[in-house]
mmCIF file of the N, C-alpha and C atoms, coordinates in Angstrom:
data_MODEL
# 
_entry.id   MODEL 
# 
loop_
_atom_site.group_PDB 
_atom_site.id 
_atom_site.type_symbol 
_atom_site.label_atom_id 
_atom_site.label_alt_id 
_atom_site.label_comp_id 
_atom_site.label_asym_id 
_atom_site.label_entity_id 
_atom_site.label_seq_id 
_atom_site.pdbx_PDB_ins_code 
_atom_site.Cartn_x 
_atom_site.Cartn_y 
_atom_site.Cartn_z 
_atom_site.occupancy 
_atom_site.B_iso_or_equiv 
_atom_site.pdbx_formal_charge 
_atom_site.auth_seq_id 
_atom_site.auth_comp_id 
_atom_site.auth_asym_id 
_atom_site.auth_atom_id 
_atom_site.pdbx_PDB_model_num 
ATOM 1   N N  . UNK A 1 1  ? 11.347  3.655   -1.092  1.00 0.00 ? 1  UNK A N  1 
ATOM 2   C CA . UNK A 1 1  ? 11.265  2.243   -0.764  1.00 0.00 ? 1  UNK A CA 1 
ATOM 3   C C  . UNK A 1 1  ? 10.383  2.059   0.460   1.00 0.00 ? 1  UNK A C  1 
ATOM 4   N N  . UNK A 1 2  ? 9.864   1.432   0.401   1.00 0.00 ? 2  UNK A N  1 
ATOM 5   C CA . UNK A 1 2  ? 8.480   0.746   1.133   1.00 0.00 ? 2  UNK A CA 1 
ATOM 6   C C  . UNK A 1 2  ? 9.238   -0.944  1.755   1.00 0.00 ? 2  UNK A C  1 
ATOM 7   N N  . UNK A 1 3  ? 8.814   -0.695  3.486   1.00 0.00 ? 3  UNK A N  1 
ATOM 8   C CA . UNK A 1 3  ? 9.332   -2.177  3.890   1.00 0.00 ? 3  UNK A CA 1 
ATOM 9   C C  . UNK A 1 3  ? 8.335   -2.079  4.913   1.00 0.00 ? 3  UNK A C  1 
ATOM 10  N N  . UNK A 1 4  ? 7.416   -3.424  4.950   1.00 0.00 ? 4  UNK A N  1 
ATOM 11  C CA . UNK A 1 4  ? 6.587   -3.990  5.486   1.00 0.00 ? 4  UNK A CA 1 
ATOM 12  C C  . UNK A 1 4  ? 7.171   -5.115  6.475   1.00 0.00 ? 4  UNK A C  1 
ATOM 13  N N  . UNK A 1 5  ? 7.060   -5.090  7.403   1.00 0.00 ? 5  UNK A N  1 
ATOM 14  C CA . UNK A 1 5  ? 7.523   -6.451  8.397   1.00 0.00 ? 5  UNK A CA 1 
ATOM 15  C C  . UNK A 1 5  ? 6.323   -7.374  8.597   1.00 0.00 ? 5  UNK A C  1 
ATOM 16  N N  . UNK A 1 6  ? 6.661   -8.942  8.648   1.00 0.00 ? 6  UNK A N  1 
ATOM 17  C CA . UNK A 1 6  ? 5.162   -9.605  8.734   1.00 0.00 ? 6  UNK A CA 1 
ATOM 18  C C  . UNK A 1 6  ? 4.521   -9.461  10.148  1.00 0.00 ? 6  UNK A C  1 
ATOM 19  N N  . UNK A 1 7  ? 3.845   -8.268  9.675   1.00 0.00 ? 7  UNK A N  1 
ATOM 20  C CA . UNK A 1 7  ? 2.498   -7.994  11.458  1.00 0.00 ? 7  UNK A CA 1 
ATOM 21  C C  . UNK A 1 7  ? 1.553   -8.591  10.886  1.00 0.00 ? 7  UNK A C  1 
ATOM 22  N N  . UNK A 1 8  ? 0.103   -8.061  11.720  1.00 0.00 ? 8  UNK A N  1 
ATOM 23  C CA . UNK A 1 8  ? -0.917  -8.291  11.762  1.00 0.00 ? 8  UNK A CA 1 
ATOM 24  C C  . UNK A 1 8  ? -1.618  -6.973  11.382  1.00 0.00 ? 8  UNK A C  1 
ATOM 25  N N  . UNK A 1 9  ? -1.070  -6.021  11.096  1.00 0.00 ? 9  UNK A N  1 
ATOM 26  C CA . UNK A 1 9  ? -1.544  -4.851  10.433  1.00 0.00 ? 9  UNK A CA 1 
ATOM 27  C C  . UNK A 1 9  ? -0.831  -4.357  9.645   1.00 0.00 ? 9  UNK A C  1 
ATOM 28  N N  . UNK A 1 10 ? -1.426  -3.998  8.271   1.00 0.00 ? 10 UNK A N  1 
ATOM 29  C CA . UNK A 1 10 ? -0.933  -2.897  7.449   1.00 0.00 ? 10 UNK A CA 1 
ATOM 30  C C  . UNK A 1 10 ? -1.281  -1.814  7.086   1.00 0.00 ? 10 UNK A C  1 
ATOM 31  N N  . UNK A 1 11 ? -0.535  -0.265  7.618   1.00 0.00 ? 11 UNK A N  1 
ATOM 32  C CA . UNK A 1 11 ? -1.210  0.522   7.118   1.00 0.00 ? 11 UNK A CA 1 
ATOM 33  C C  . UNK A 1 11 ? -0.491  1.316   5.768   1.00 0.00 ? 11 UNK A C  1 
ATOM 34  N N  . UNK A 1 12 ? -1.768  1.545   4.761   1.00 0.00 ? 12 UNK A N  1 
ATOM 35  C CA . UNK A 1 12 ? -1.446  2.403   3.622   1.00 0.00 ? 12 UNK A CA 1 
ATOM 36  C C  . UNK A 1 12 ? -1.974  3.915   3.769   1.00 0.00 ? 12 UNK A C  1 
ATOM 37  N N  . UNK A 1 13 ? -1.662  5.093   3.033   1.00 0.00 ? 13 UNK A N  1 
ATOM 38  C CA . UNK A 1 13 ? -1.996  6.256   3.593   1.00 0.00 ? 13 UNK A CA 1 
ATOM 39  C C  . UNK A 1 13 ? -1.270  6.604   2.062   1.00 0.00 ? 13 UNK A C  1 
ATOM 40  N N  . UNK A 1 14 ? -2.279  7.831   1.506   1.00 0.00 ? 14 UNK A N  1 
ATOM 41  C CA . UNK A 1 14 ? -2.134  8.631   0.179   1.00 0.00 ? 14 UNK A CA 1 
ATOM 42  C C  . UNK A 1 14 ? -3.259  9.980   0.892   1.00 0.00 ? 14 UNK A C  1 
ATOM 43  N N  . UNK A 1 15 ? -2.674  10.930  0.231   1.00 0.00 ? 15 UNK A N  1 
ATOM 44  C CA . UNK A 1 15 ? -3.273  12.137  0.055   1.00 0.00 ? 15 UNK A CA 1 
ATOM 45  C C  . UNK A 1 15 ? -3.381  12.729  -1.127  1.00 0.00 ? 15 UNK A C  1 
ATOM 46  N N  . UNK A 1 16 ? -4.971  13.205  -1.215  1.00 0.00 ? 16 UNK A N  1 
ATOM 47  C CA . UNK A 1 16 ? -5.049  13.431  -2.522  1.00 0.00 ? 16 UNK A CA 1 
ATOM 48  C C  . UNK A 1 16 ? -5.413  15.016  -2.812  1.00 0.00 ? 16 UNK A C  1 
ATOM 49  N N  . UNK A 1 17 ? -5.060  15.905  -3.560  1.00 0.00 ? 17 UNK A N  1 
ATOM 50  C CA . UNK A 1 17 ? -4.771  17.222  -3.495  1.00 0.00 ? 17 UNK A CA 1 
ATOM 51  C C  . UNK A 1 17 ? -5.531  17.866  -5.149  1.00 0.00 ? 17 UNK A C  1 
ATOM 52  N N  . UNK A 1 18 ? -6.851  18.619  -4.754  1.00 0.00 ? 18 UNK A N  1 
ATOM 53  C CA . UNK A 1 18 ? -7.142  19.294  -6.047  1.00 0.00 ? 18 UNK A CA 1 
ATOM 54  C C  . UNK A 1 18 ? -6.791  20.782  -5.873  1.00 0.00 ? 18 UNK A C  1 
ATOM 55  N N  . UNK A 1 19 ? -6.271  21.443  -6.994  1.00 0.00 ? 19 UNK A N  1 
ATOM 56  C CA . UNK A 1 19 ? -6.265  22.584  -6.853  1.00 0.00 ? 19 UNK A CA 1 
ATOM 57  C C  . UNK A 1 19 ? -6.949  23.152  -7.970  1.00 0.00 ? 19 UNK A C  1 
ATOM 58  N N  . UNK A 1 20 ? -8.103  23.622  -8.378  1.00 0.00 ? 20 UNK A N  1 
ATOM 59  C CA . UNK A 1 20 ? -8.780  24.191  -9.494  1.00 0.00 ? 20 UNK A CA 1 
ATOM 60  C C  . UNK A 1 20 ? -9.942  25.373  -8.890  1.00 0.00 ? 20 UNK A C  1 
ATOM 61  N N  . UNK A 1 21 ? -9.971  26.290  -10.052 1.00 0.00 ? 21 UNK A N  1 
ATOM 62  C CA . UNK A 1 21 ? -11.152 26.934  -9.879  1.00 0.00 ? 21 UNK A CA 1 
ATOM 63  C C  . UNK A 1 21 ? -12.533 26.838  -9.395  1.00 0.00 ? 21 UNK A C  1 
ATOM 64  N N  . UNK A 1 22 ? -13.143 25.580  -9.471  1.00 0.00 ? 22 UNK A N  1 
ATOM 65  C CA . UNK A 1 22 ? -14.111 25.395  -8.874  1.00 0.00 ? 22 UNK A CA 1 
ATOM 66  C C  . UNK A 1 22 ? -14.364 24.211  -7.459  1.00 0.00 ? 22 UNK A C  1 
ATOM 67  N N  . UNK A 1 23 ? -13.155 23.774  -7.459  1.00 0.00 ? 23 UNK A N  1 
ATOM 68  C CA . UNK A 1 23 ? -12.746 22.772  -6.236  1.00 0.00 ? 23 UNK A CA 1 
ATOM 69  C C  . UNK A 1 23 ? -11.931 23.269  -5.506  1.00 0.00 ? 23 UNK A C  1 
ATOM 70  N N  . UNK A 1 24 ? -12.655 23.884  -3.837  1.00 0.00 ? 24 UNK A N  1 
ATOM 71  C CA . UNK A 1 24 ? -10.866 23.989  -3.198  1.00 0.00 ? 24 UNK A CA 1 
ATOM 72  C C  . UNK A 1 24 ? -10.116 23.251  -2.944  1.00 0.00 ? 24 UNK A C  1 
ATOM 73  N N  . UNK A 1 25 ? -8.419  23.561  -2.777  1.00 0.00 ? 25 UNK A N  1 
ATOM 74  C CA . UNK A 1 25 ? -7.737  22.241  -2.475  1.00 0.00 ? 25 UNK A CA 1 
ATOM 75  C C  . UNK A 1 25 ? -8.402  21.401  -0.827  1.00 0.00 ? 25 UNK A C  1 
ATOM 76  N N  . UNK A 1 26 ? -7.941  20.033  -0.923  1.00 0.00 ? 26 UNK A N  1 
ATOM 77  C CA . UNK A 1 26 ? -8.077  19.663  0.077   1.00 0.00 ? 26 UNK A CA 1 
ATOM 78  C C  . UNK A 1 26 ? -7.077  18.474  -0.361  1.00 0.00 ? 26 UNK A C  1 
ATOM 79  N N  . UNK A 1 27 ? -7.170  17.530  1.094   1.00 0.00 ? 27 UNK A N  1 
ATOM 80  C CA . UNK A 1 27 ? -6.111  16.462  1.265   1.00 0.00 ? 27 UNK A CA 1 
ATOM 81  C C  . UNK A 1 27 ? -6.659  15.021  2.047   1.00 0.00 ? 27 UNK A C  1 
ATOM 82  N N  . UNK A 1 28 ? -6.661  13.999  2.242   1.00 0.00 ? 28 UNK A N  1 
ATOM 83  C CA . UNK A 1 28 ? -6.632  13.176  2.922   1.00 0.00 ? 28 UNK A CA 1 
ATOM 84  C C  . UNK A 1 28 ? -7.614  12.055  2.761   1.00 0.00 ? 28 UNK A C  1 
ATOM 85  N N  . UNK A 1 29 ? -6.629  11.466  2.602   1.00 0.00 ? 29 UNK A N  1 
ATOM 86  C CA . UNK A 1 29 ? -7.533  9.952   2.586   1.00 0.00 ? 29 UNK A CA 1 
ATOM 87  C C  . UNK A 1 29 ? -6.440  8.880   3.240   1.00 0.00 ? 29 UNK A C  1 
ATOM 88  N N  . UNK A 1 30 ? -6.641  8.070   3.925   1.00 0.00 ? 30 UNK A N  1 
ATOM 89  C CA . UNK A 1 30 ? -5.823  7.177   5.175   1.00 0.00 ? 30 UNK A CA 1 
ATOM 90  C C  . UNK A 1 30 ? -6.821  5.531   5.181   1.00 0.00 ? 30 UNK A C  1 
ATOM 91  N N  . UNK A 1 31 ? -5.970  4.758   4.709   1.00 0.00 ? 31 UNK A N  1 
ATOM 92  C CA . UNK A 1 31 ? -6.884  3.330   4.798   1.00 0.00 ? 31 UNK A CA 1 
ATOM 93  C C  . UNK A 1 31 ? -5.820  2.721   5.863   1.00 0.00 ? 31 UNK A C  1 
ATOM 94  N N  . UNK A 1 32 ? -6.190  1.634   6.955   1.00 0.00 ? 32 UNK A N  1 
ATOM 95  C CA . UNK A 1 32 ? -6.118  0.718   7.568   1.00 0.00 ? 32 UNK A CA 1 
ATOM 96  C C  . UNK A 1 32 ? -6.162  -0.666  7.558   1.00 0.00 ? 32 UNK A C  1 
ATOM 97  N N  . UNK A 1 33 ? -6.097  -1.215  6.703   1.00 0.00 ? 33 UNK A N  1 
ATOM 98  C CA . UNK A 1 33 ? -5.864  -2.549  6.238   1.00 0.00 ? 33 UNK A CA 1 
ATOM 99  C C  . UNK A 1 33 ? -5.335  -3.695  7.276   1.00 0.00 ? 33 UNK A C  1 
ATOM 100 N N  . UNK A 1 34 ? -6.306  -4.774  8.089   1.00 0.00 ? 34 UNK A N  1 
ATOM 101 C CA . UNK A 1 34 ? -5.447  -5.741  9.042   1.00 0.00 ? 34 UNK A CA 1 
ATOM 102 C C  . UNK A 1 34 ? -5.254  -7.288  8.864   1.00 0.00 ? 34 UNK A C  1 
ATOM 103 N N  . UNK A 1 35 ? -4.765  -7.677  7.987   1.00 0.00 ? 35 UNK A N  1 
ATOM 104 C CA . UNK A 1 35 ? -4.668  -8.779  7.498   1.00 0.00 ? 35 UNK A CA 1 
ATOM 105 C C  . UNK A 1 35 ? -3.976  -10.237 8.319   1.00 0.00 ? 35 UNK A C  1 
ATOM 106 N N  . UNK A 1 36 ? -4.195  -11.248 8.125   1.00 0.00 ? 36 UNK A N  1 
ATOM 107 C CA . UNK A 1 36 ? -3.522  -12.410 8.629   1.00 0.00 ? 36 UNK A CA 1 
ATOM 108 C C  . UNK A 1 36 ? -2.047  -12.553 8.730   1.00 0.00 ? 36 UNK A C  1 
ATOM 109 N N  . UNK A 1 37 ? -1.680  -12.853 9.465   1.00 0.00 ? 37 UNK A N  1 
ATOM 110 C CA . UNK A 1 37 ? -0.360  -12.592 8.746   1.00 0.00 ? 37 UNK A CA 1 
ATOM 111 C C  . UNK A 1 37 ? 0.327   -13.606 8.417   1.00 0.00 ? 37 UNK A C  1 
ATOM 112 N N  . UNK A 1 38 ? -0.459  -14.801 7.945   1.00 0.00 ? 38 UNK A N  1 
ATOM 113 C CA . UNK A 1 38 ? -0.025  -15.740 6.576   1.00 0.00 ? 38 UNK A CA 1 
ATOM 114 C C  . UNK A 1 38 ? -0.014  -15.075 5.445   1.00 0.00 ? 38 UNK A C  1 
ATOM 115 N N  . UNK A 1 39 ? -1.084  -14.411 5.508   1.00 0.00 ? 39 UNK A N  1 
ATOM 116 C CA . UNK A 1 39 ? -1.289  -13.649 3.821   1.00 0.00 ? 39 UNK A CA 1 
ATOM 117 C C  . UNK A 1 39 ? 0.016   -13.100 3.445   1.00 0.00 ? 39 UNK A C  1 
ATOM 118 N N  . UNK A 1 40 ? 0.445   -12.100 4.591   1.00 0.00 ? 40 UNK A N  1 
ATOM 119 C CA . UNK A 1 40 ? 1.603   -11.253 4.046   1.00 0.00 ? 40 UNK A CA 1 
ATOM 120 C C  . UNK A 1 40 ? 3.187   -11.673 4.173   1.00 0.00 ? 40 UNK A C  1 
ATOM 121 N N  . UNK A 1 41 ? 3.034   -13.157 4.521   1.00 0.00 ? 41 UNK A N  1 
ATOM 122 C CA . UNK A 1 41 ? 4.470   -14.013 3.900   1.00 0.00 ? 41 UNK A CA 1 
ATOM 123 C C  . UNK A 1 41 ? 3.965   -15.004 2.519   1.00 0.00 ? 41 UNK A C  1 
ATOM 124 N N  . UNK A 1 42 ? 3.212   -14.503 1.963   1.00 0.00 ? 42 UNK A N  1 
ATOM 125 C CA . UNK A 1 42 ? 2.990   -15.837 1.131   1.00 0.00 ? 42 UNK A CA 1 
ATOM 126 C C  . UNK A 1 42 ? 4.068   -15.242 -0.436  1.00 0.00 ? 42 UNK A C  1 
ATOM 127 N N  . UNK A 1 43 ? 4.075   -14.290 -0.279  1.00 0.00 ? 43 UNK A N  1 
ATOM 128 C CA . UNK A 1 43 ? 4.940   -14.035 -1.818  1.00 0.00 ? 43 UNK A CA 1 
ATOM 129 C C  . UNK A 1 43 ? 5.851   -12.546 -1.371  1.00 0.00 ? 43 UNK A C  1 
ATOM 130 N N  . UNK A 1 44 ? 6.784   -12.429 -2.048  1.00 0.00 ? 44 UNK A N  1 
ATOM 131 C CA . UNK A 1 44 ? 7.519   -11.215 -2.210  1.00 0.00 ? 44 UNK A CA 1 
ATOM 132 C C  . UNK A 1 44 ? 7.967   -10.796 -3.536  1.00 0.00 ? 44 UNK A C  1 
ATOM 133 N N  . UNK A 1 45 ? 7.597   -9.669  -4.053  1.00 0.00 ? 45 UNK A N  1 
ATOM 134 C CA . UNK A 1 45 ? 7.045   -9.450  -5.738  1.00 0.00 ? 45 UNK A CA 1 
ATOM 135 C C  . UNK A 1 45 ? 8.769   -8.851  -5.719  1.00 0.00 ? 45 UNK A C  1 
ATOM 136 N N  . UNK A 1 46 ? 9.571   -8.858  -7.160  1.00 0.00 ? 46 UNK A N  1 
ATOM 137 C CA . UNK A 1 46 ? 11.418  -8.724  -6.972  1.00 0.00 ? 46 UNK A CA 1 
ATOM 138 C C  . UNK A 1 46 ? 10.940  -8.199  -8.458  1.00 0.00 ? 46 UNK A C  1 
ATOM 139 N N  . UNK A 1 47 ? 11.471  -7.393  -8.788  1.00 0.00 ? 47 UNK A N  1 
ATOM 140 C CA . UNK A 1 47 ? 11.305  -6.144  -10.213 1.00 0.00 ? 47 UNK A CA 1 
ATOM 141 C C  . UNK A 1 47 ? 11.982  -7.821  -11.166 1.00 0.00 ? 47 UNK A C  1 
ATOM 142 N N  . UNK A 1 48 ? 11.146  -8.387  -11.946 1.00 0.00 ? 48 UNK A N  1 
ATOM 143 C CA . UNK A 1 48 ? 11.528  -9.028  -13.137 1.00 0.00 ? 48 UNK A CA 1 
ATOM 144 C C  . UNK A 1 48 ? 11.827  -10.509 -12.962 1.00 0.00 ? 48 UNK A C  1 
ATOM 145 N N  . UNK A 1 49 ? 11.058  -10.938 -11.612 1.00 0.00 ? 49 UNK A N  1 
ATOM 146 C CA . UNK A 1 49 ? 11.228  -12.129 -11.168 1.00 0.00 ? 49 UNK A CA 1 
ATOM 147 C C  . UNK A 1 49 ? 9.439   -12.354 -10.825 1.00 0.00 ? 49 UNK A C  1 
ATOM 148 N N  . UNK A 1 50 ? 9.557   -13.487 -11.761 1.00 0.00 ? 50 UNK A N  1 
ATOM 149 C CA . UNK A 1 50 ? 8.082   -13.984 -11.999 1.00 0.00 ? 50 UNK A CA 1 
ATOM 150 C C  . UNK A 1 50 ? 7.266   -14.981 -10.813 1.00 0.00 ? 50 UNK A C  1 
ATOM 151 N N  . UNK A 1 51 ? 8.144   -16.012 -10.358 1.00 0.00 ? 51 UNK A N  1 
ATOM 152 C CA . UNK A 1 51 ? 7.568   -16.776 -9.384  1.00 0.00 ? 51 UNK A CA 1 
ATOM 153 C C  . UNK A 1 51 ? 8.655   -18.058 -10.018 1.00 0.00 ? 51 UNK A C  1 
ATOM 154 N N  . UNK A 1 52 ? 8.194   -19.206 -8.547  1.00 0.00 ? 52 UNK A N  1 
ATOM 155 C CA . UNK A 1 52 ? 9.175   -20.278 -8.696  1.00 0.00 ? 52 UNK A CA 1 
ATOM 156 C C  . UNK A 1 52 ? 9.235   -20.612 -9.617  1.00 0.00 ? 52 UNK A C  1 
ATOM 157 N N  . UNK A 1 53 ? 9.833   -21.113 -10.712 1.00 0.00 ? 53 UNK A N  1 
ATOM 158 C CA . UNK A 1 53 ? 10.646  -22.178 -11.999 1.00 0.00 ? 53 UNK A CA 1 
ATOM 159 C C  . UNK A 1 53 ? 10.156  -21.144 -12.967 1.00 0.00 ? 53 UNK A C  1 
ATOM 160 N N  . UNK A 1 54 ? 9.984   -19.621 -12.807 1.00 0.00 ? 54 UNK A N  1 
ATOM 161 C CA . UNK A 1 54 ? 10.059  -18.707 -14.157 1.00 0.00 ? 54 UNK A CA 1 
ATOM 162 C C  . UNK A 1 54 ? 11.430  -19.039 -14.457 1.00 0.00 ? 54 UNK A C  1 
# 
């Protein structure tokens, strides 16, 4: 579970991992994302709940 509080920054962060014969492994990729922070009260997505008067 993932909980975001309404800031003025969001950060996301994934690492990505090959392991094969002709690629060595490696890892990392990190984004920074800083948004308004109207944007990130405008909706909250609920597993099977569509939006007002669904």
């Amino acid at each position: 579970m993932q909980t975001a509080s309404v800031a003025a920054i969001c950060s996301v962060g994934a690492y990505i991992v090959f392991d094969s014969v002709h690629t060595p492994p490696f890892t990392g990729v990190h984004l920074n994302i800083e948004f308004d922070e109207s944007i990130l009260d405008i909706d909250t997505l609920i597993p099977g709940w569509i939006g007002p008067g669904s």
